[in-house]
Backbone as numpy.savetxt, mean C-alpha at the origin, in Angstrom:
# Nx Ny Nz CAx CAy CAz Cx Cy Cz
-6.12 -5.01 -17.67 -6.19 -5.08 -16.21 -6.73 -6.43 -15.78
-5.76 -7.19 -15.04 -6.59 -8.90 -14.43 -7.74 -8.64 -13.43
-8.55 -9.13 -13.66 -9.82 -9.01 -12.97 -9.15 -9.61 -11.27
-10.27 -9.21 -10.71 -9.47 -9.63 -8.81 -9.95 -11.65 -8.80
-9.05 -11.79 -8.01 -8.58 -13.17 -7.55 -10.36 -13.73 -7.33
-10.97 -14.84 -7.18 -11.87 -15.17 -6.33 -11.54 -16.59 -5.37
-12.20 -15.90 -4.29 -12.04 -17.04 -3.02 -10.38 -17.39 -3.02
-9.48 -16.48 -3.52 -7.96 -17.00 -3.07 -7.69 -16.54 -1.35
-7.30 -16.99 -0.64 -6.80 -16.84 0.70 -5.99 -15.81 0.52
-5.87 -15.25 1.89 -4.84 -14.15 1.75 -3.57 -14.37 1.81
-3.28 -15.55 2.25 -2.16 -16.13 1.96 -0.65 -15.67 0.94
-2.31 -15.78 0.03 -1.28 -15.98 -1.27 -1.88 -14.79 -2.33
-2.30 -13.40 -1.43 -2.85 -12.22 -1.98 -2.03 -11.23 -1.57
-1.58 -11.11 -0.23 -1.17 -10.55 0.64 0.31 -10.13 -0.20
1.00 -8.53 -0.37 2.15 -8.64 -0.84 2.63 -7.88 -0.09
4.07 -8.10 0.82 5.26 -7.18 1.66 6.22 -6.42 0.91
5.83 -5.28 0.57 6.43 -4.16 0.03 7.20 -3.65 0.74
9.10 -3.45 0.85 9.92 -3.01 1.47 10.53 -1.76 0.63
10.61 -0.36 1.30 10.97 0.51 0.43 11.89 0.80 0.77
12.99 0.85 -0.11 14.71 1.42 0.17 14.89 0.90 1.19
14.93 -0.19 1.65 15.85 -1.03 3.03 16.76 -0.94 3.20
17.52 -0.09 3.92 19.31 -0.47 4.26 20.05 -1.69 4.56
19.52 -2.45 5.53 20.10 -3.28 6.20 20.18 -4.38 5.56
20.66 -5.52 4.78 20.30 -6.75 4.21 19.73 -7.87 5.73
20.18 -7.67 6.57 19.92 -8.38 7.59 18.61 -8.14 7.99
18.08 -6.61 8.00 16.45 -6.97 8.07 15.49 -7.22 7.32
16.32 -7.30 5.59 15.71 -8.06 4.91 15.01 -9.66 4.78
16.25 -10.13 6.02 15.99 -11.24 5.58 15.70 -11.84 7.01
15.06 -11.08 7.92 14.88 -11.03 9.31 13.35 -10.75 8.80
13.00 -9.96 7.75 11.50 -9.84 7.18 10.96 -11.22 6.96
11.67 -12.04 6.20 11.25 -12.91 5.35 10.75 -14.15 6.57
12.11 -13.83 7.40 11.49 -15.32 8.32 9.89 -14.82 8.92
10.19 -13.58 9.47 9.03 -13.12 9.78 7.60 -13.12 9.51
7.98 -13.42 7.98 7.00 -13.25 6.73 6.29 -14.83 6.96
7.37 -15.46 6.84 7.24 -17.24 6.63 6.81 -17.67 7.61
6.77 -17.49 8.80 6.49 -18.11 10.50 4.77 -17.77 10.35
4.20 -17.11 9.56 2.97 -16.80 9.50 1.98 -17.08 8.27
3.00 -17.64 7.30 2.47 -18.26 5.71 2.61 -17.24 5.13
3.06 -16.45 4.82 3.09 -15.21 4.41 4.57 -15.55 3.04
4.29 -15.10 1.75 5.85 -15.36 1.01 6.04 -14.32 0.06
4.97 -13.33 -0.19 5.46 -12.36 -1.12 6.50 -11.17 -0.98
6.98 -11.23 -1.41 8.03 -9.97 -0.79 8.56 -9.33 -2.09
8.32 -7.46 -2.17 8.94 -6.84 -2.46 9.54 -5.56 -2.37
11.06 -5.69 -3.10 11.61 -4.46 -2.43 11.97 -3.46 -3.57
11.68 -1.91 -3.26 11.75 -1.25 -3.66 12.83 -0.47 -3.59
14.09 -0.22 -4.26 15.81 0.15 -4.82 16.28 -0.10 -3.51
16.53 -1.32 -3.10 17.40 -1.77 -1.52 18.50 -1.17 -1.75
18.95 -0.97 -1.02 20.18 -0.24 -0.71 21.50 -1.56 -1.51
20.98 -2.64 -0.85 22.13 -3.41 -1.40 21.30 -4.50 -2.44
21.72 -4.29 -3.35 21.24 -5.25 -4.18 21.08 -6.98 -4.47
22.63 -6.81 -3.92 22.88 -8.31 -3.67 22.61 -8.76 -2.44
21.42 -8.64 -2.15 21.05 -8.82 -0.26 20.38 -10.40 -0.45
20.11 -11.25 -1.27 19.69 -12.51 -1.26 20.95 -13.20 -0.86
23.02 -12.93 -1.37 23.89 -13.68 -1.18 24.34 -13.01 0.20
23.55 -11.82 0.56 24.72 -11.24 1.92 24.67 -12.29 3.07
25.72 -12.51 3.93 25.37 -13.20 4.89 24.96 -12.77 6.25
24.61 -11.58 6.32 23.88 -11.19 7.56 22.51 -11.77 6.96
22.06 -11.36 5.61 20.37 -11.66 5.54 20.33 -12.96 5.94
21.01 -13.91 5.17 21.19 -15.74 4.88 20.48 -15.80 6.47
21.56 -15.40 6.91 21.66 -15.80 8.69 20.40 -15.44 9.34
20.14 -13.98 9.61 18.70 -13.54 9.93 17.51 -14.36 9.43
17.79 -14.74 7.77 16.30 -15.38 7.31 16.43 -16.96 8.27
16.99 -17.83 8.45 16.89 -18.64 9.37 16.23 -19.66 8.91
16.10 -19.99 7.63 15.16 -20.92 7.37 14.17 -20.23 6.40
14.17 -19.34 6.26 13.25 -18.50 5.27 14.24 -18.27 3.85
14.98 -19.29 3.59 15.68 -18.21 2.12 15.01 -18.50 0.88
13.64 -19.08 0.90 13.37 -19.20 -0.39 12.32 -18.03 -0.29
11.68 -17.72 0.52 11.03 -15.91 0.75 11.95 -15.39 0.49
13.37 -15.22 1.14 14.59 -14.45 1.13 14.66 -14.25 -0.90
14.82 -15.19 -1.48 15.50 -15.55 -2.62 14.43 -15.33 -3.52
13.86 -15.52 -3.37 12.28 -15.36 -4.16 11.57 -13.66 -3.80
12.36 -12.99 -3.47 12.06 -11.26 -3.55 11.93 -10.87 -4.50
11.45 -10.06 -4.91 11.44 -9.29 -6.62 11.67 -7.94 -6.21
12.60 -7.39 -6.89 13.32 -6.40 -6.92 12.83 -5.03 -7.89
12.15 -4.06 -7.57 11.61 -3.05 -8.39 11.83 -1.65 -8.19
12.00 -0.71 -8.65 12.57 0.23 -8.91 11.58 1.59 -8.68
10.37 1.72 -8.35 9.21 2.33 -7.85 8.28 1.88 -7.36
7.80 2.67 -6.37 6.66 1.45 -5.72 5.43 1.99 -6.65
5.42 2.22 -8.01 4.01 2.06 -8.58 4.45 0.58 -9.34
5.39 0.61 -10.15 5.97 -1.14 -9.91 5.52 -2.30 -8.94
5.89 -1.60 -7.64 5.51 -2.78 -6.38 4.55 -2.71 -6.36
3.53 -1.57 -6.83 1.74 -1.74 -6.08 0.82 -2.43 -7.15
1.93 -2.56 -8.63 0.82 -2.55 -10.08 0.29 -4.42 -9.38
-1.41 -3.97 -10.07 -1.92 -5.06 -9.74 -2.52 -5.30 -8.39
-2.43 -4.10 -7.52 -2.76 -4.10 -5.97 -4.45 -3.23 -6.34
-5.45 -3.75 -5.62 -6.59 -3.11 -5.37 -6.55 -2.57 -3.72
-5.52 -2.82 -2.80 -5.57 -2.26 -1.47 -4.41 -1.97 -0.99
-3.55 -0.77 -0.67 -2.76 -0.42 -0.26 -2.10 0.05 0.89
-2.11 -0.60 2.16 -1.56 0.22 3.43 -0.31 0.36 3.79
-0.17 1.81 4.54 1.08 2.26 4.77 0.92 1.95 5.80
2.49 1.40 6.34 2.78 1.28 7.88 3.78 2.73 8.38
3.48 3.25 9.66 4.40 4.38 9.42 3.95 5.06 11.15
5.09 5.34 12.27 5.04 5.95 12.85 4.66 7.27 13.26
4.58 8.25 12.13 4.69 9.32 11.85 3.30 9.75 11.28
2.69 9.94 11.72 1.06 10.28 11.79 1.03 11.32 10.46
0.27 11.91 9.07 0.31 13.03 8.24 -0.84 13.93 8.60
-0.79 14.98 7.63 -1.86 16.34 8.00 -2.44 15.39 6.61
-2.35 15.30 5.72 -3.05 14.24 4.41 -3.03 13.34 4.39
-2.77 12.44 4.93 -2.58 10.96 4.99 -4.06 10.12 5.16
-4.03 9.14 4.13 -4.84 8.57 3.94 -6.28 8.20 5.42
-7.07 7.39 5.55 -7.91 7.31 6.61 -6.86 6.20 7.76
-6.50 6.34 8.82 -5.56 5.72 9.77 -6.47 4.63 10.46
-5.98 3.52 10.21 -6.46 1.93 10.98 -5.69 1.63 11.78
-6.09 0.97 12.76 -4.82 -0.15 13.70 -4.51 -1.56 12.93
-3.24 -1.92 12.79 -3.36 -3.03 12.47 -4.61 -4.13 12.43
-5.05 -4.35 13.52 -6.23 -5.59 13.79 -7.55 -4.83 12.55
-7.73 -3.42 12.48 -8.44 -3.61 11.55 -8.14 -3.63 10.26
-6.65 -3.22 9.96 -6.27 -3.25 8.02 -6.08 -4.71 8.11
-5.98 -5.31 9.26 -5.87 -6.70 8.23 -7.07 -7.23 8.20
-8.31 -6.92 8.80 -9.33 -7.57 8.62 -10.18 -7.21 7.21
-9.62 -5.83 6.98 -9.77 -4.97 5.91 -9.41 -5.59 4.69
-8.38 -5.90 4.64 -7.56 -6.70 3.35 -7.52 -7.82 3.36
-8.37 -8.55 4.36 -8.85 -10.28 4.53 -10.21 -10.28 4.06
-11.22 -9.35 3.96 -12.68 -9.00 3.41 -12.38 -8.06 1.85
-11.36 -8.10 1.19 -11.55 -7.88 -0.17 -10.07 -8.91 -0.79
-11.38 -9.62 -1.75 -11.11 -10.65 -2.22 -10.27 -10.34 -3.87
-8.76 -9.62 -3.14 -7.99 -9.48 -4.61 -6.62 -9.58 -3.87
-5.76 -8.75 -4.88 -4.59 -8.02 -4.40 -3.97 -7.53 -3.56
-3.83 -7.23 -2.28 -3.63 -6.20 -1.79 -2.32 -6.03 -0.86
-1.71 -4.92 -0.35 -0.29 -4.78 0.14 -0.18 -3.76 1.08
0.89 -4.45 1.92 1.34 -3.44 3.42 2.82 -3.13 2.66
2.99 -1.77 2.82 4.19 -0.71 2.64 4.76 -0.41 3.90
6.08 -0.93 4.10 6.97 -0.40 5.19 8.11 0.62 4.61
8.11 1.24 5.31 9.49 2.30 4.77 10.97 2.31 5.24
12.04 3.10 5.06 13.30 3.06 5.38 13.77 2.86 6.70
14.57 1.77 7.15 14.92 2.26 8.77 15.28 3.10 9.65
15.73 4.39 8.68 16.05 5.34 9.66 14.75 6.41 9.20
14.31 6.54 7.66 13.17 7.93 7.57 12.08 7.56 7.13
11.91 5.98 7.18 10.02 5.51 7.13 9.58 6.14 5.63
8.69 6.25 5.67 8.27 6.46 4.15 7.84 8.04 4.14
7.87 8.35 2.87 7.77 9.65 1.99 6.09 10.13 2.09
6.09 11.37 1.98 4.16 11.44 1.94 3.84 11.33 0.49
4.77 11.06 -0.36 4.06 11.08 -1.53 3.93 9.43 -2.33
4.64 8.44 -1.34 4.55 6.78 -1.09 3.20 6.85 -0.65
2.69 7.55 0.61 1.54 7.43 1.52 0.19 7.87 1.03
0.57 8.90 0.23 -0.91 8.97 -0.16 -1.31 8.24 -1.31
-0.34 7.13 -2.03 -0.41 6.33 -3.21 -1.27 5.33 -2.05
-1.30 5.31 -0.93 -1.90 4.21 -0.45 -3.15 4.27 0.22
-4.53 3.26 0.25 -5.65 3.19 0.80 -5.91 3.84 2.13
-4.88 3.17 2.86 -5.01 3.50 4.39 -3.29 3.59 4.98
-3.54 4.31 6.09 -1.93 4.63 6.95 -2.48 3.64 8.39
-1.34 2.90 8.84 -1.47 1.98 9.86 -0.62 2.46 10.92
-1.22 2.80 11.78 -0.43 3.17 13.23 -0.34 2.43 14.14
0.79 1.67 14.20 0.84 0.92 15.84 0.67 1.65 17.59
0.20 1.37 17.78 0.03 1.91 19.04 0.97 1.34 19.78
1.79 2.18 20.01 2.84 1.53 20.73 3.01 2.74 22.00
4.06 2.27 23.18 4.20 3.23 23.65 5.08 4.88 23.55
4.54 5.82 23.79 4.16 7.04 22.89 5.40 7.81 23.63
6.12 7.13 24.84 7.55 7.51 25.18 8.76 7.00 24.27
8.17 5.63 23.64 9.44 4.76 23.18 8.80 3.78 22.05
8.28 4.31 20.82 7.82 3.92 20.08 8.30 3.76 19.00
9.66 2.47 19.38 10.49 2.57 18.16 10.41 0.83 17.66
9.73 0.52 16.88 9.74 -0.81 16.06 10.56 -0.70 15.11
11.86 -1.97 15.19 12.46 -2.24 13.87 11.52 -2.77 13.11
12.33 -2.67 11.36 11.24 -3.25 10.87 10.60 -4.13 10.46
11.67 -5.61 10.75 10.95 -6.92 10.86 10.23 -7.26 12.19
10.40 -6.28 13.17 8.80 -6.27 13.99 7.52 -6.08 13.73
8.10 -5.15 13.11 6.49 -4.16 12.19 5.99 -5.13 11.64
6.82 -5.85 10.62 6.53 -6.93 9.63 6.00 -7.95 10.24
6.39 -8.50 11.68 6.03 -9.41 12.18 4.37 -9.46 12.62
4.47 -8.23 13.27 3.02 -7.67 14.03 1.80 -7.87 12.50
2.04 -7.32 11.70 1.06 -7.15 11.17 0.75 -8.66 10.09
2.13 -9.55 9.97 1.93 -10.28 9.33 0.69 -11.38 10.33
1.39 -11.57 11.35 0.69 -12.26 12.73 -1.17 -11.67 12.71
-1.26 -10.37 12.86 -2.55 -9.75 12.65 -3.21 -9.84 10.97
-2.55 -10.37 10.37 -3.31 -10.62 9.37 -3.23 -12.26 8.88
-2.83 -12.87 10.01 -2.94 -14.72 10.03 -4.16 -14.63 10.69
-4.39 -13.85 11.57 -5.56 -14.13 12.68 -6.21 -13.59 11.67
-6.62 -12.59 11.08 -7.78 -12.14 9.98 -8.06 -13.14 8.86
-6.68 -13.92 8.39 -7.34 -14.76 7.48 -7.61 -16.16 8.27
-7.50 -16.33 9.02 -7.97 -17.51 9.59 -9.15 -17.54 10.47
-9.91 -16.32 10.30 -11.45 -16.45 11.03 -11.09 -15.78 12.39
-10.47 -15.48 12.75 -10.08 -15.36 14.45 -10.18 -13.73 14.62
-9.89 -12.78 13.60 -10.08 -11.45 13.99 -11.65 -11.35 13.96
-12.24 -10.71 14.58 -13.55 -10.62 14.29 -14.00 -9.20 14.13
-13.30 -8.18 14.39 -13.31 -6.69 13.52 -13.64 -6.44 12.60
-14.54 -5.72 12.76 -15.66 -5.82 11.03 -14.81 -4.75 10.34
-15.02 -5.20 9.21 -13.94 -4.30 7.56 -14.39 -3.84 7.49
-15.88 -3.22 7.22 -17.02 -2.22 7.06 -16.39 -1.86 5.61
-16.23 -2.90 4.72 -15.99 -2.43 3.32 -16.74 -3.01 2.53
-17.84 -4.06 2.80 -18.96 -4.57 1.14 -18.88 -4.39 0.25
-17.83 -4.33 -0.22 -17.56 -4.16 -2.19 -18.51 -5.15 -2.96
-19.69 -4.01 -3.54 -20.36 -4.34 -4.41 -20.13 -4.83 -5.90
-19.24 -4.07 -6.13 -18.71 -4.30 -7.64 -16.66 -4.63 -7.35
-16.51 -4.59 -8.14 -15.19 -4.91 -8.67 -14.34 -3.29 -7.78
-13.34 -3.99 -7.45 -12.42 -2.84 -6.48 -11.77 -2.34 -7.37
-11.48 -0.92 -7.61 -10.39 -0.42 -8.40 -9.24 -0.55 -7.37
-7.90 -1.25 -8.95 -7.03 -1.21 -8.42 -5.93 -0.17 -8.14
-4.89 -0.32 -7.69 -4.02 1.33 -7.77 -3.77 2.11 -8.60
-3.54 1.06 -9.73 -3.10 1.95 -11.09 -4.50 2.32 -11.65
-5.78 1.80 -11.17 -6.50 2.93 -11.82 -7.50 4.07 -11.09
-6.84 3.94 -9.92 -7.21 5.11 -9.23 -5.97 6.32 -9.37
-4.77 5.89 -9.46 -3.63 6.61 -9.79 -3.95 7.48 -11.40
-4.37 6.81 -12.44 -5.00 6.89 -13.29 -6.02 8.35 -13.28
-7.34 7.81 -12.49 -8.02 8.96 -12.21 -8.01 9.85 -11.45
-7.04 10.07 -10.71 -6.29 11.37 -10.25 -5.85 12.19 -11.16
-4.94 11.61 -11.85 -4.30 12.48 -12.81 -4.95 12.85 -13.92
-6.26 12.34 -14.34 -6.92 13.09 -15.17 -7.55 13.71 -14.46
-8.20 14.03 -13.21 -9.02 14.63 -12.77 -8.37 15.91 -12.05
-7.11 15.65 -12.14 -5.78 17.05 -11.91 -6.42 17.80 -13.01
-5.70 17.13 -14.67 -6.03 17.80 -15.73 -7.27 18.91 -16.07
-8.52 18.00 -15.37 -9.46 18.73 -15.49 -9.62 19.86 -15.11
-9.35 19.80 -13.82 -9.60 21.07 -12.69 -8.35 22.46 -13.47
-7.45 21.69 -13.44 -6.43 22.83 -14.26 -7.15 23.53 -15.51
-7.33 22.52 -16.03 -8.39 23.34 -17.31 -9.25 24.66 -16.69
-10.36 24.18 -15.86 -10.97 25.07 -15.59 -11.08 26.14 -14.50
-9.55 26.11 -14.17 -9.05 26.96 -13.13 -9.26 27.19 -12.18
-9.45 25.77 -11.68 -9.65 25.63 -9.84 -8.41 25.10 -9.70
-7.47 24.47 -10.28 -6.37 24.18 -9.66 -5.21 24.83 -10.70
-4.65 25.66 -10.00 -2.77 26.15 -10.64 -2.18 25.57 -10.13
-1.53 25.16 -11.61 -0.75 24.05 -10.99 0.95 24.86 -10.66
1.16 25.96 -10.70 1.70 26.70 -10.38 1.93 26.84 -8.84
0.56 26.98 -8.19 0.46 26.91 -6.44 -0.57 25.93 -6.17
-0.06 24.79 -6.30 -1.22 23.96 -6.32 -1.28 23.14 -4.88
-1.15 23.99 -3.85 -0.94 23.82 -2.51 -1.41 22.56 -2.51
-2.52 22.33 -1.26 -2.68 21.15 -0.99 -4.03 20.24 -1.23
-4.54 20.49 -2.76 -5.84 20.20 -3.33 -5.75 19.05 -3.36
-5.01 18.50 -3.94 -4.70 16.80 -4.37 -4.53 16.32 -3.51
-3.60 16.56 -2.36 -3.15 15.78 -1.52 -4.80 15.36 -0.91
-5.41 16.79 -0.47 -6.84 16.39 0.23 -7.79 15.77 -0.77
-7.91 15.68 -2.10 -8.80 15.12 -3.07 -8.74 13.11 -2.16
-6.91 12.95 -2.61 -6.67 11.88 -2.24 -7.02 10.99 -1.10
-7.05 11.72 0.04 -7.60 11.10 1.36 -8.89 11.30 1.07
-9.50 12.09 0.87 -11.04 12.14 0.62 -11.63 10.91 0.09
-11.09 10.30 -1.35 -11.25 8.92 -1.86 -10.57 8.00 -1.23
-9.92 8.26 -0.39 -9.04 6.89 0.14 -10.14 6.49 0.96
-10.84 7.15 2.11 -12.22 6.88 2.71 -13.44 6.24 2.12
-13.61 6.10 0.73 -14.95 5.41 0.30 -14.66 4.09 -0.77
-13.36 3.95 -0.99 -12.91 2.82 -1.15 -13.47 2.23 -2.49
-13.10 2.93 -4.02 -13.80 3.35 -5.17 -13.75 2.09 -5.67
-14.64 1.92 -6.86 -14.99 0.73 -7.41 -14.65 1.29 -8.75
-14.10 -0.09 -9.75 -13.83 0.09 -11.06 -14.39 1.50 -11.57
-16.25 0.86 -11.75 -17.15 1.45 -12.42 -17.36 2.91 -11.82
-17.09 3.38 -10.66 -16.97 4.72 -9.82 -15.86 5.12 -10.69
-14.65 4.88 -10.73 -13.21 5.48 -11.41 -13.67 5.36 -12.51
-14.69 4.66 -13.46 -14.75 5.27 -14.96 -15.65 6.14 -14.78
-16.58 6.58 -14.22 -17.35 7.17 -14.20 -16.88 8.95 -13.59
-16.06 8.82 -12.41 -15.28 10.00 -12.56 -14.36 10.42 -13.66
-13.45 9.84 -14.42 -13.09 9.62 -15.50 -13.65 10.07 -16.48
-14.97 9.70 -16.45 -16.34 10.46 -17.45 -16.21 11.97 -17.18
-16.35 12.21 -16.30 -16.60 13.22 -15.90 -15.71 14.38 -16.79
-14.13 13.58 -15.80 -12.77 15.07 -16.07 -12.61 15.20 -17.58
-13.18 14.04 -18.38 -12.83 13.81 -20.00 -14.03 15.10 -20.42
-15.27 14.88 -20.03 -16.33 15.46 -20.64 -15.69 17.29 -19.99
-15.23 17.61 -19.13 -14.84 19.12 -18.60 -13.92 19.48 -19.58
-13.22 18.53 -19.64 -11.47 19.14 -20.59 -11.64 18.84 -21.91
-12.47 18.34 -22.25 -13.23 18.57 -24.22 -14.09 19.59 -24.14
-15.32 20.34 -23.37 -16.10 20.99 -23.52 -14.81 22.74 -22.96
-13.84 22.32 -21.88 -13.11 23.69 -22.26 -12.13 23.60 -23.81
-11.98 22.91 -23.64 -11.35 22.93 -24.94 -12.22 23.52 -26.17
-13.36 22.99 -26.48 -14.26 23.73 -27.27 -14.27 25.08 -26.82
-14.62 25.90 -25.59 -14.90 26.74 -25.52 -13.58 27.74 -26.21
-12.65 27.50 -25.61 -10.97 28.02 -26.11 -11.02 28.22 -27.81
């Protein structure tokens, strides 16, 4: 696991995760978007069209952006797109009953401008936005406040808004406190993803969770930790935990 970045700008921390995009044109309507704000990471998760760097709606839309455009990396799950991320936000109209702790833009980017690693905004499909099981892989869910008659952002708006709100965060100008002080080292996704799933194991062991009807334990475990914002040494230490339950049932068996 690479230890987190120090003193890198968000600049060049910041990653635009696009999931299943239809359109090549708002792919590359992202990128200018991306670029007008310093912004260049971009990835997309199984685009609809693959060859969306030669299409010429994107070419055209990116406008000057085709080396963001061209320079996309192309991945096939977003635990792919997130590996290496210590902060994860979903962008998403669609409010959940589990969904992670909900920020406004002005504060996830001040959020992910005050931890000094990895971290990534998730946009979802243009017509069905993202999945709840994309959303709860992520830190926080971002709701635009938009108006609540006609609250329809394409999604190189979305991209725009938040890229713009997180120029002003890294450039000193948001002044919205992150209320995150990471003392130690941030766990990143894959190892909080990690200690979920052993800490599934555990509970199954000792028959608080069937996994048979395993309604909605996890989902709420997940937002529960998405709120305190775990540190390496916290995830080994829960880790400790589900290992020491599921050897001592095991002995008992």
């Amino acid at each position: 696991m690479n230890q987190p970045q120090t003193d890198t700008p968000l600049f060049k921390r910041l990653r635009f995760v696009l999931v299943e995009t239809s359109h090549p044109g708002n792919i590359g309507a992202a990128a200018r978007a991306m670029k007008t704000m310093g912004f260049a990471e971009m990835v997309l998760v199984n685009p609809r069209d693959a060859a969306f760097a030669q299409n010429e709606e994107a070419i055209a839309f990116a406008s000057g952006a085709l080396d963001v455009l061209k320079g996309a990396r192309v991945v096939s799950s977003i635990d792919e797109a997130l590996q290496g991320v210590y902060f994860a936000a979903a962008l998403s109209a669609r409010l959940r009953e589990y969904s992670p702790p909900i920020l406004s833009p002005r504060t996830a980017s001040a959020t992910m401008s005050a931890i000094d690693a990895p971290v990534a905004l998730v946009f979802g499909n243009e017509r069905y936005g993202l999945p709840n099981e994309i959303v709860e892989k992520c830190n926080a869910l971002i709701n635009i406040p938009a108006n609540p008659e006609y609250a329809s952002l394409n999604l190189a708006q979305a991209v725009q808004l938040l890229a713009y709100e997180c120029r002003m965060a890294a450039s000193g100008e948001n002044l919205t406190e992150a209320g995150i002080g990471f003392q130690g080292e941030p766990a990143s996704a894959e190892q909080v993803e990690g200690m979920f799933a052993h800490l599934e194991q555990a509970l199954v062991q000792i028959d608080f969770l069937d996994p048979q009807n395993p309604k909605k334990l996890m989902p709420r475990l997940k937002r529960l930790f998405a709120r305190t914002q775990l540190e390496t040494e916290e995830v080994n230490i829960l880790r400790g935990i589900a290992r020491q339950i599921i050897e001592r049932r095991r002995r008992l068996d």
